[in-house]
DRENPA-3360 file (N, C-alpha, C; in nm, 2 decimals, always signed):
BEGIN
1 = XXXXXXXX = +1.81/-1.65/-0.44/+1.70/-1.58/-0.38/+1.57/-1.64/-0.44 ~ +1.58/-1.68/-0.57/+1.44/-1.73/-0.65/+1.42/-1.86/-0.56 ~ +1.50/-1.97/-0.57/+1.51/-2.07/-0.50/+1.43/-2.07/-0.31 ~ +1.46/-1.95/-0.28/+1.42/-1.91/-0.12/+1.27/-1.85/-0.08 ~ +1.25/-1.78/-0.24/+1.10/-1.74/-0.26/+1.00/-1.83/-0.33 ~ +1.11/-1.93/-0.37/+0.95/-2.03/-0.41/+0.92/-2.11/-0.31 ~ +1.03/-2.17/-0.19/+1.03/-2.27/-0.11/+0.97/-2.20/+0.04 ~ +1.00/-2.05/+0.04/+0.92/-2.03/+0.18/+0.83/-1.92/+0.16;
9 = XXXXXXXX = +0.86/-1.83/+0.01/+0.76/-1.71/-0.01/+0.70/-1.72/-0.10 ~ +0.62/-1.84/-0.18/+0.55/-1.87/-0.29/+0.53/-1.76/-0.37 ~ +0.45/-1.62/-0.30/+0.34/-1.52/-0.36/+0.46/-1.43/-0.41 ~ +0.60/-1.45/-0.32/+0.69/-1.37/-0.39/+0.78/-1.40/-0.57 ~ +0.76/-1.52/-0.55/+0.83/-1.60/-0.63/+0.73/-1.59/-0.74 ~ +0.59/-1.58/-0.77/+0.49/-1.62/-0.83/+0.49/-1.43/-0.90 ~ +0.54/-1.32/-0.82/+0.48/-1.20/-0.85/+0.63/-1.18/-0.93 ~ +0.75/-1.22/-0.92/+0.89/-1.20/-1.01/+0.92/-1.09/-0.89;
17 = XXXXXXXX = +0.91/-1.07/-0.79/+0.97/-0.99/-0.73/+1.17/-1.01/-0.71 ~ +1.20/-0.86/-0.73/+1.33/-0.87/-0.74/+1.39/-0.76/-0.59 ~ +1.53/-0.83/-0.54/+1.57/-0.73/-0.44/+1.69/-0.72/-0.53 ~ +1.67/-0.56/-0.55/+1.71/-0.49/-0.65/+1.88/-0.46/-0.57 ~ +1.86/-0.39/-0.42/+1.98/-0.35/-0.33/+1.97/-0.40/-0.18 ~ +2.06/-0.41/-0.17/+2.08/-0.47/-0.01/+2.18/-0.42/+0.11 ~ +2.17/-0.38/+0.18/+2.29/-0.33/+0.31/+2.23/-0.34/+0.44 ~ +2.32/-0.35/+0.55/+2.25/-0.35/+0.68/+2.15/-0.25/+0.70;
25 = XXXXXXXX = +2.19/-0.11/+0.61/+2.08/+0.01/+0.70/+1.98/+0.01/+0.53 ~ +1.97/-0.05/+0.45/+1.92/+0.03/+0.28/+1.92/-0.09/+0.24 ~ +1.75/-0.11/+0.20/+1.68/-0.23/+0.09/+1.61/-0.13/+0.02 ~ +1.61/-0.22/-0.13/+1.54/-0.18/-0.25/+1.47/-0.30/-0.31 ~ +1.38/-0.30/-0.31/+1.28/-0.44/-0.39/+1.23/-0.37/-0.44 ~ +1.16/-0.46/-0.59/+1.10/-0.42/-0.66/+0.98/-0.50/-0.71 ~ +0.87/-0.45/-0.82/+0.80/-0.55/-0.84/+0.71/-0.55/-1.04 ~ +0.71/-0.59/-1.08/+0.69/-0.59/-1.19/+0.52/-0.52/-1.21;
33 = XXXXXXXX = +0.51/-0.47/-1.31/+0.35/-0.50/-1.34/+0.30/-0.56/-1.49 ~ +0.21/-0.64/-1.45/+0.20/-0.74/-1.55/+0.09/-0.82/-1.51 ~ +0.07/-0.91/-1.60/-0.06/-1.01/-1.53/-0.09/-1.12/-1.43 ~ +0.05/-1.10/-1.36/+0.06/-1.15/-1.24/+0.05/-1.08/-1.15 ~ +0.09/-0.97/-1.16/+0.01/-0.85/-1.02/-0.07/-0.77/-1.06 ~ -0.13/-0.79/-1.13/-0.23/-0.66/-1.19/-0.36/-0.74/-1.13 ~ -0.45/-0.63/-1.06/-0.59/-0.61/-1.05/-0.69/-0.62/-1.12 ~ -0.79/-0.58/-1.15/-0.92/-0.57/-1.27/-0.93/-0.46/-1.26;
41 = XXXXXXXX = -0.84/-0.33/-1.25/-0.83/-0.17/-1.23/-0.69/-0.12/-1.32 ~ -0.61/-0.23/-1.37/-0.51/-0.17/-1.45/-0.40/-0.15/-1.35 ~ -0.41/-0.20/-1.25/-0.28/-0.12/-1.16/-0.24/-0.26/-1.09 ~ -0.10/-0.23/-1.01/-0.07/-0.33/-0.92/-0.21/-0.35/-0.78 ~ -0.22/-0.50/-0.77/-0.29/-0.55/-0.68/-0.23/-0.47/-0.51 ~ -0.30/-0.47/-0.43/-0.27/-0.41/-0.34/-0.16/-0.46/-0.23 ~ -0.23/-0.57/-0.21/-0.13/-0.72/-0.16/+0.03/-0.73/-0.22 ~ -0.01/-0.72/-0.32/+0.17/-0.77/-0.40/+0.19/-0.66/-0.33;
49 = XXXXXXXX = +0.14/-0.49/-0.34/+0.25/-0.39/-0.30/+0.28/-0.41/-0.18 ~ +0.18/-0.44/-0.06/+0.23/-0.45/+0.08/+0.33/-0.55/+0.09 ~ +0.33/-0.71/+0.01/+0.47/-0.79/+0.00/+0.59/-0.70/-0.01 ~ +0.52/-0.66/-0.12/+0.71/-0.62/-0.14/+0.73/-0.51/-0.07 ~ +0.67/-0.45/-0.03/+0.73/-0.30/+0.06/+0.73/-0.40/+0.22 ~ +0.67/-0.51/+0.28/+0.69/-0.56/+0.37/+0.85/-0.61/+0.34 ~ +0.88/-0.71/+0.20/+1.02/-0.74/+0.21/+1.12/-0.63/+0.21 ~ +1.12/-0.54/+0.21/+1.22/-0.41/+0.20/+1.27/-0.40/+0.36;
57 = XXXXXXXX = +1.15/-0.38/+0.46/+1.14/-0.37/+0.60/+1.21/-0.51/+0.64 ~ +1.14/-0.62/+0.62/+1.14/-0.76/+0.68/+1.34/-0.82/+0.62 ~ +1.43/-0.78/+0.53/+1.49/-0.83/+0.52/+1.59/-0.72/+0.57 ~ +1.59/-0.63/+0.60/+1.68/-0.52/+0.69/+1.66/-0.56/+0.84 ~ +1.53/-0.63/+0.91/+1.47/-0.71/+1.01/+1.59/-0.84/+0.99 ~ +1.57/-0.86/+0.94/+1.69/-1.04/+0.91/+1.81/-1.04/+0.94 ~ +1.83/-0.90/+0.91/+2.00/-0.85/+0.90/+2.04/-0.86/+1.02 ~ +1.95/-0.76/+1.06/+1.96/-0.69/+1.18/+1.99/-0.78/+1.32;
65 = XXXXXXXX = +1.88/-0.92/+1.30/+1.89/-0.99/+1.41/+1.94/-1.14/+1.36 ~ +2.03/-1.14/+1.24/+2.11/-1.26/+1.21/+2.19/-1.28/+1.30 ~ +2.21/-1.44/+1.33/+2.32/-1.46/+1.42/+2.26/-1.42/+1.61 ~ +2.16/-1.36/+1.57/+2.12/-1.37/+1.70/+2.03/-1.39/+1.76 ~ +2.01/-1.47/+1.91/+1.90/-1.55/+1.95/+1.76/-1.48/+2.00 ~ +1.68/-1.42/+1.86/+1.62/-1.30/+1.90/+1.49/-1.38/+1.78 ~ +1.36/-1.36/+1.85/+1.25/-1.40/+1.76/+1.17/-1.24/+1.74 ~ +1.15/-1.21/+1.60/+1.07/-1.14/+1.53/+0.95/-1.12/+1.48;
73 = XXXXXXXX = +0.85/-1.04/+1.48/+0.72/-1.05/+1.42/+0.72/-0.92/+1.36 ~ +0.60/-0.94/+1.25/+0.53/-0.79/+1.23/+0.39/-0.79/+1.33 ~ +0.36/-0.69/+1.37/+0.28/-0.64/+1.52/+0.19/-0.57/+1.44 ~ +0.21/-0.51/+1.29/+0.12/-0.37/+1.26/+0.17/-0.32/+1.17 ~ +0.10/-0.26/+1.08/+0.08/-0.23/+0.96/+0.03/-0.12/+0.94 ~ +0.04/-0.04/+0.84/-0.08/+0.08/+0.76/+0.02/+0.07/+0.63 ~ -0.10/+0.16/+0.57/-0.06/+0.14/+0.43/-0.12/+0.29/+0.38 ~ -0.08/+0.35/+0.28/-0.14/+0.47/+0.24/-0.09/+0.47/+0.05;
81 = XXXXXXXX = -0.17/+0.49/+0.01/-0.18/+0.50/-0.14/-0.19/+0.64/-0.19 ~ -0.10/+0.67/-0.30/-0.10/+0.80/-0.34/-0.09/+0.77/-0.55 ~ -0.04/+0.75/-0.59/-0.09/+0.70/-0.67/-0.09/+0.58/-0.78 ~ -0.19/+0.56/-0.92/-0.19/+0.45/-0.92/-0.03/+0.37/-0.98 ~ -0.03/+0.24/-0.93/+0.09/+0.23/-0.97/+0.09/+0.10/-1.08 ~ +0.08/+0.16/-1.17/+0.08/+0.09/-1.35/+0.25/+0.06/-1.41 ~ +0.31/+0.07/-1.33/+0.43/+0.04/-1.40/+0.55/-0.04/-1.31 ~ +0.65/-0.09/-1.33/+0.73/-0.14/-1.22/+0.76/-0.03/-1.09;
89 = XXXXXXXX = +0.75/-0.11/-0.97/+0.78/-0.03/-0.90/+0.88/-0.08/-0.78 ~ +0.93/-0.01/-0.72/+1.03/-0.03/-0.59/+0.99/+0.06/-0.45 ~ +1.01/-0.01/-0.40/+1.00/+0.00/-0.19/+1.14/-0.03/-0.18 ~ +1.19/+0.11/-0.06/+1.30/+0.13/-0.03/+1.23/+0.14/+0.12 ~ +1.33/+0.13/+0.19/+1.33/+0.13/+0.35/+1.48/+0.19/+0.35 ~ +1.51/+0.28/+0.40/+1.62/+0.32/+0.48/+1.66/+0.29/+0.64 ~ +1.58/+0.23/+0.69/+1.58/+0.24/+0.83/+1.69/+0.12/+0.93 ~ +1.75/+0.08/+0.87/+1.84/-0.07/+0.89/+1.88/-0.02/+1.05;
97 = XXXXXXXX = +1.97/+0.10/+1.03/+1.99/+0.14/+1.16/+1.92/+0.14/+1.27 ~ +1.80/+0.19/+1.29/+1.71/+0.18/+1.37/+1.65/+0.05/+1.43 ~ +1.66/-0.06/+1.32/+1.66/-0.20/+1.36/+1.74/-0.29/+1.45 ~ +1.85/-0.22/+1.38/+1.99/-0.26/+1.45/+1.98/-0.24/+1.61 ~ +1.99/-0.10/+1.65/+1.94/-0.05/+1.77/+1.83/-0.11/+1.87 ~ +1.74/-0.17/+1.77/+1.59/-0.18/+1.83/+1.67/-0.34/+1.87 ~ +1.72/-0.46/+1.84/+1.77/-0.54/+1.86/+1.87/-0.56/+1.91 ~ +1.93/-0.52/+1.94/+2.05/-0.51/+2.06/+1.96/-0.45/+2.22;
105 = XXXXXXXX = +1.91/-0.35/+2.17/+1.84/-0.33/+2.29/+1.76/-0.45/+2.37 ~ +1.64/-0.52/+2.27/+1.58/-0.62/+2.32/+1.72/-0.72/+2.38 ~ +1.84/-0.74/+2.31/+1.91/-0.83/+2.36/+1.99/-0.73/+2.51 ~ +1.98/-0.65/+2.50/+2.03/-0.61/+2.67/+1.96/-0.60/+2.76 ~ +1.84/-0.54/+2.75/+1.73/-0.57/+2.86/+1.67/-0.67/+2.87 ~ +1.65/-0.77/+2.76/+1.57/-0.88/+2.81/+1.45/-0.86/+2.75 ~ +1.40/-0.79/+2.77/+1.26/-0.74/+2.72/+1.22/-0.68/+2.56 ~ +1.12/-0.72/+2.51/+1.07/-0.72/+2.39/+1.06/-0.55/+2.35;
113 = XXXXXXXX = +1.10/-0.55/+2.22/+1.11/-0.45/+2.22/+1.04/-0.41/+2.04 ~ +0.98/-0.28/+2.01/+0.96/-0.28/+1.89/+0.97/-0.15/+1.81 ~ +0.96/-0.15/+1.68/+0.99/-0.01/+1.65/+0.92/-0.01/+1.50 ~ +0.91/+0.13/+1.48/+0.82/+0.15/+1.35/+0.88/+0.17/+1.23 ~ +0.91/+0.09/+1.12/+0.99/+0.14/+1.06/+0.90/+0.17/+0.88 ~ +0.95/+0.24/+0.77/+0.85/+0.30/+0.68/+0.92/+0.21/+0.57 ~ +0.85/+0.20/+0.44/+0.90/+0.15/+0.30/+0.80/+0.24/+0.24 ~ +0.90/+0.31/+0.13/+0.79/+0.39/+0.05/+0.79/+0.34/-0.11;
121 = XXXXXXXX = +0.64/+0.34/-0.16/+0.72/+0.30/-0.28/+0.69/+0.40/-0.40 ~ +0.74/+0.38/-0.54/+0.81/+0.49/-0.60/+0.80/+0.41/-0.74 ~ +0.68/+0.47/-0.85/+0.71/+0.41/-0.98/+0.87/+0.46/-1.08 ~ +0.86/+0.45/-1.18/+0.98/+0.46/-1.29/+0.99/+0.63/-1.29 ~ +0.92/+0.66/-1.23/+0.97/+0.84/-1.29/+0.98/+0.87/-1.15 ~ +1.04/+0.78/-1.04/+1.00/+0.82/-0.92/+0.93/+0.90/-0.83 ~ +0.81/+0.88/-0.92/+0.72/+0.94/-0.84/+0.62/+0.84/-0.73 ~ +0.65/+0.92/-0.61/+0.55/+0.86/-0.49/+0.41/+0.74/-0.48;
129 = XXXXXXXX = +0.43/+0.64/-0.50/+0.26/+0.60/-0.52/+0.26/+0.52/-0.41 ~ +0.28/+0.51/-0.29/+0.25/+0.41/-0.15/+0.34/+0.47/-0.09 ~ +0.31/+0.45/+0.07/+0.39/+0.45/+0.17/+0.34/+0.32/+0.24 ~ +0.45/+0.25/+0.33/+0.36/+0.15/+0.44/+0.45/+0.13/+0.56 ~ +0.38/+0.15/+0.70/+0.46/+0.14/+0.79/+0.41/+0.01/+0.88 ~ +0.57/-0.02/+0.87/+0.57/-0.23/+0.95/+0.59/-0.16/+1.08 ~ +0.53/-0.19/+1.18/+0.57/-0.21/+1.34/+0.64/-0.35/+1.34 ~ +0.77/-0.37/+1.39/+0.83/-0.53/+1.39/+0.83/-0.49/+1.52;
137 = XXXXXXXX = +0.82/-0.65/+1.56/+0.83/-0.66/+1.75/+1.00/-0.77/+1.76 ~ +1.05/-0.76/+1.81/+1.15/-0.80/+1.87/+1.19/-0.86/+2.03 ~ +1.26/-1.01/+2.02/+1.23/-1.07/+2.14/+1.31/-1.12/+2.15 ~ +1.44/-1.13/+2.30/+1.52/-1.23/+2.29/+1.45/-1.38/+2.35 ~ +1.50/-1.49/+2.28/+1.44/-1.60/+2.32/+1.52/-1.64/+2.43 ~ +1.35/-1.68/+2.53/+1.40/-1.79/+2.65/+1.50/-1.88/+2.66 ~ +1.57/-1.91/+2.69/+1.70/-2.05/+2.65/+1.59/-2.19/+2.80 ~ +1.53/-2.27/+2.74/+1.51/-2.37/+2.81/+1.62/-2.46/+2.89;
145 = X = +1.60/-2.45/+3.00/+1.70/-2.54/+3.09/+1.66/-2.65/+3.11;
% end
């Protein structure tokens, strides 16, 4: 995975980001704090947290449409901060299922399809400090004749 985040996710590989758990419907990433994601505020930079709560989403996305001839984006974003987050922290997504769904559908109709899915994240005493919701868009690809 280190190998895969220096060669296509530099900022991942550079922040020590770790995927802690993995299943078709449940990701858990996590991210250190330290002087590689820290701010000039004492806390994790804002960016690293949207990385890694986007990888929580974006690799239950991967799963979801492995093996199949379907192109992916993120379409949309928010982000909401609750508090500061000074310590390691983890983004979980639950939502694998929904993905799943949202991709097979695009592959039966034809037509693009997208769905909103959440990663919240959660310092050491799991307590709440982010939520972030990925809109992914979903597409089966044209086959050129």
């Amino acid at each position: 995975m280190k190998l895969y985040f220096l060669k296509k996710l530099p900022s991942l590989f550079f922040w020590n980001i770790r995927v802690d758990e993995i299943s078709a419907t449940r990701a858990k990433i996590s991210i250190p704090y330290g002087w590689r994601t820290q701010n000039p505020f004492r806390s994790i930079y804002f960016s690293a947290l949207a990385g890694t709560a986007e990888l929580s989403t974006g690799l239950l996305a991967f799963l979801a449409a492995e093996n199949q001839d379907i192109s992916m984006l993120v379409v949309g974003v928010k982000g909401r901060f609750t508090k500061k987050a000074n310590t390691r922290s983890f983004f979980i997504c639950e939502q694998g299922q929904e993905l799943i769904d949202t991709v097979n559908k695009a592959i039966e109709t034809g037509e693009g399809q997208t769905v909103e899915v959440i990663s919240r994240g959660f310092n050491e005493n799991n307590e709440l400090i982010a939520e972030f919701e990925f809109t992914w868009s979903f597409k089966k690809r044209n086959k050129l004749k």
